[in-house]
Kinemage of the C-alpha trace (Angstrom):
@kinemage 1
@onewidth
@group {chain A} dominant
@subgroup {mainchain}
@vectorlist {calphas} color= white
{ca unk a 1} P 91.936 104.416 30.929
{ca unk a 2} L 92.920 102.028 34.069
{ca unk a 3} L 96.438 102.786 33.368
{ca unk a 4} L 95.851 106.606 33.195
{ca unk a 5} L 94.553 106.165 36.479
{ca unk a 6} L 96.719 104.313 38.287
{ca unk a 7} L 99.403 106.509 36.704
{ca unk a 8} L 97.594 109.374 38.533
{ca unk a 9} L 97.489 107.597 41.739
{ca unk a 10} L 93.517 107.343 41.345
{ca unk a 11} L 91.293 104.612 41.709
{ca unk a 12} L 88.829 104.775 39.036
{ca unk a 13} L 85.801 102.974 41.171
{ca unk a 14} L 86.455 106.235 43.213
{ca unk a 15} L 86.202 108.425 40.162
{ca unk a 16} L 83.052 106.541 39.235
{ca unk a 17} L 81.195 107.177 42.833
{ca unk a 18} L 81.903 110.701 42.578
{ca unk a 19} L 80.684 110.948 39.013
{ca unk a 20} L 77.762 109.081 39.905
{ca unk a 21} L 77.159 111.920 42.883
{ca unk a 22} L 77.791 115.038 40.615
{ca unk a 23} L 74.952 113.398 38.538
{ca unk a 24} L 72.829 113.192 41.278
{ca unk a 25} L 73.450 116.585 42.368
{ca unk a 26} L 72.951 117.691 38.653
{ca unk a 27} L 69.354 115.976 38.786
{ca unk a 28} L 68.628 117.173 42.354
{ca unk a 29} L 67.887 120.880 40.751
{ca unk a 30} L 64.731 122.286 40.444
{ca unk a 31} L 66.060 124.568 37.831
{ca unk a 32} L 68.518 123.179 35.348
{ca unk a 33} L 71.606 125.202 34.116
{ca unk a 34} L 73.197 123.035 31.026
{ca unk a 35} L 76.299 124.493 32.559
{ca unk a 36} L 75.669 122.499 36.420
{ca unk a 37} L 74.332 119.522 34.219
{ca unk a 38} L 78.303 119.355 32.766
{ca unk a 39} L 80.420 120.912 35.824
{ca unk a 40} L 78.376 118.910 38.313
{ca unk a 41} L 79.521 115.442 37.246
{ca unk a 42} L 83.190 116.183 36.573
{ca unk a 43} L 83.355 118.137 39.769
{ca unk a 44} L 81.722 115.405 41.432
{ca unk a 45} L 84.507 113.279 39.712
{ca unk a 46} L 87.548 115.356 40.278
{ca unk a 47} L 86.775 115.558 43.849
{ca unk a 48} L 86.081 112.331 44.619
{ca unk a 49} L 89.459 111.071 42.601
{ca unk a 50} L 91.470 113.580 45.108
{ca unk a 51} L 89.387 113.992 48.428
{ca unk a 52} L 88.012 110.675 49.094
{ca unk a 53} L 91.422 108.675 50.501
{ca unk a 54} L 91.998 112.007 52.968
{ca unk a 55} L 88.520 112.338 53.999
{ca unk a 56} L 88.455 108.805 54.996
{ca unk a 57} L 91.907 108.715 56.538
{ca unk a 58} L 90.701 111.956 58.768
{ca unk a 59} L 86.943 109.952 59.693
{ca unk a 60} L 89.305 106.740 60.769
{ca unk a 61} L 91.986 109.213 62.846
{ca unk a 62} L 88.737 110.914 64.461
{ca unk a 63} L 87.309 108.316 65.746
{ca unk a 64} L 84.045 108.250 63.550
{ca unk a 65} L 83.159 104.369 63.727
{ca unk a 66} L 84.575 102.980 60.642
{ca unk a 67} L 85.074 99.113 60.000
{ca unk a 68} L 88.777 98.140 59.947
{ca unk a 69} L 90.322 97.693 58.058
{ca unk a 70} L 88.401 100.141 55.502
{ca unk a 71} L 86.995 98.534 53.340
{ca unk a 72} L 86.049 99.590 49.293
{ca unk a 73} L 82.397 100.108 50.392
{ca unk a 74} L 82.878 102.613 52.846
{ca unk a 75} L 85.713 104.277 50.375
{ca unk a 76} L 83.099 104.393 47.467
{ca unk a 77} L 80.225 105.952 49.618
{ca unk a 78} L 82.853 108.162 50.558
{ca unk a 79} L 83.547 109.041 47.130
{ca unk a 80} L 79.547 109.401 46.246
{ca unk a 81} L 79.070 111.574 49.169
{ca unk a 82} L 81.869 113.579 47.653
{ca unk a 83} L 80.686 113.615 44.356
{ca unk a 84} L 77.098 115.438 45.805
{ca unk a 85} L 78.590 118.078 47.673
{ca unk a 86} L 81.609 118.761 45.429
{ca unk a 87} L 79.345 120.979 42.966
{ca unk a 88} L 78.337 123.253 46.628
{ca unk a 89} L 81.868 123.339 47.439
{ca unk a 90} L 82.684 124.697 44.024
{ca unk a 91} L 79.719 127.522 44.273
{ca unk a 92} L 80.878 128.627 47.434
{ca unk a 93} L 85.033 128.827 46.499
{ca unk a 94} L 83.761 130.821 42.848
{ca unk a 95} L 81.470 132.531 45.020
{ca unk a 96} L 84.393 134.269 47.279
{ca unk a 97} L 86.484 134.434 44.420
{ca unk a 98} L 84.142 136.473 42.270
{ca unk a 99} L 83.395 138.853 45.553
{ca unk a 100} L 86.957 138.905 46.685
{ca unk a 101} L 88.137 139.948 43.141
{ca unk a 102} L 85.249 142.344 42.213
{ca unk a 103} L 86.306 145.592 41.519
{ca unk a 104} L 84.792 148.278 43.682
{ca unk a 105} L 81.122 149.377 42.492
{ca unk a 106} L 81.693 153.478 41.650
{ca unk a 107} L 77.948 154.214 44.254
């Protein structure tokens, strides 16, 4: 799985963090939907994997206080960070998607 990984150009660490989070976030609700129990994690995952190494790059450009060189435990609570709110981010895209796309009600 390493290999797949690294093939990818992700760090799996970074894929675990933001698995970890979409778990979290999956746990977090007071009401659970066996569909946000599975989409949670992965999202949390896939996010993570692709958003973590720019999010971080932008904090350092910023000027948010960030130890230098950056080091794997400020990448991996990154990641986790990413992980919780990737789920959100996901409601809110479907969310415009579904009311950009609706067809027009006939009222």
């Amino acid at each position: 799985m390493h290999e797949i990984f690294d093939l990818l150009g992700i760090k799996g660490p970074v894929v675990a963090a933001g698995l970890a989070g979409g778990v979290l976030r999956a746990l977090s609700r007071h009401r659970y939907k066996l569909r946000e129990m599975i989409a949670s994690p992965i999202c949390g995952a896939l996010a993570a994997a692709y958003l973590t190494l720019p999010a971080v790059s932008y904090a350092r450009i910023t000027g948010l206080p960030m130890p230098d060189p950056v080091d794997d435990t400020t990448t991996l609570a990154a990641a986790f960070l990413i992980g919780v709110c990737a789920m959100w981010i996901s409601d809110v895209l479907f969310e415009f998607v579904a009311r950009r796309f609706k067809p027009p009600s006939d009222e």
